[in-house]
C-alpha positions as CSV (number, residue, x, y, z in Angstrom):
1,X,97.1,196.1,114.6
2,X,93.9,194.1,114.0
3,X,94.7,192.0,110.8
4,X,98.5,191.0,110.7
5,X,99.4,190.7,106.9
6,X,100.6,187.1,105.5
7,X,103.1,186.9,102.5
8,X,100.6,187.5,99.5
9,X,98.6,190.4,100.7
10,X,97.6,193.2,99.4
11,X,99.0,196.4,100.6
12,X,96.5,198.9,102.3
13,X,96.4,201.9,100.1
14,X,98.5,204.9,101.2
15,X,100.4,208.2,100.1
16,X,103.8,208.9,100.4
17,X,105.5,212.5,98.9
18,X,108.2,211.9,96.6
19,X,109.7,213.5,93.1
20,X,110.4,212.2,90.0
21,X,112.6,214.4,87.9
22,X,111.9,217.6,89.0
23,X,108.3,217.3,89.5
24,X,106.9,216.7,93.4
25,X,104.0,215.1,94.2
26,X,102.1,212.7,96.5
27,X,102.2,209.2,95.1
28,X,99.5,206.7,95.8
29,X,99.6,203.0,95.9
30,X,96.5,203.0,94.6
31,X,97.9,204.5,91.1
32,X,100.2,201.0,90.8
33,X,97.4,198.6,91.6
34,X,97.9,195.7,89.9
35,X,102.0,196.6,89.0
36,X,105.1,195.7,90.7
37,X,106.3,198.6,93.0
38,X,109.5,199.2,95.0
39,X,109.6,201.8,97.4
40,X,113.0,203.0,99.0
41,X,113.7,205.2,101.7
42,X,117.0,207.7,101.4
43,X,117.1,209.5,104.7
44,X,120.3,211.5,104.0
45,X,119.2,212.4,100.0
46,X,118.6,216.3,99.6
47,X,119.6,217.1,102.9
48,X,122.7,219.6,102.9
49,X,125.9,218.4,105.0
């Protein structure tokens, strides 16, 4: 990694798939610019078993 990030960064823009309601989609950072965003991670959710 060439630039370690401090606390107060900016994020690097990226895309991550995800669905809201029904709909799926690719969600980009770059469409919250400039709002609070939390991002989890539920490795189990819609996975059968």
């Amino acid at each position: 990694m060439k630039h370690r990030p401090q606390v107060g960064d900016s994020a690097p823009d990226f895309s991550i798939p995800g669905i809201a309601g029904s709909e799926r989609r690719n969600y980009s950072l770059a469409e919250f610019r400039g709002r609070k965003v939390v991002i989890a991670f539920y490795p189990g959710d819609f996975t059968p078993g």
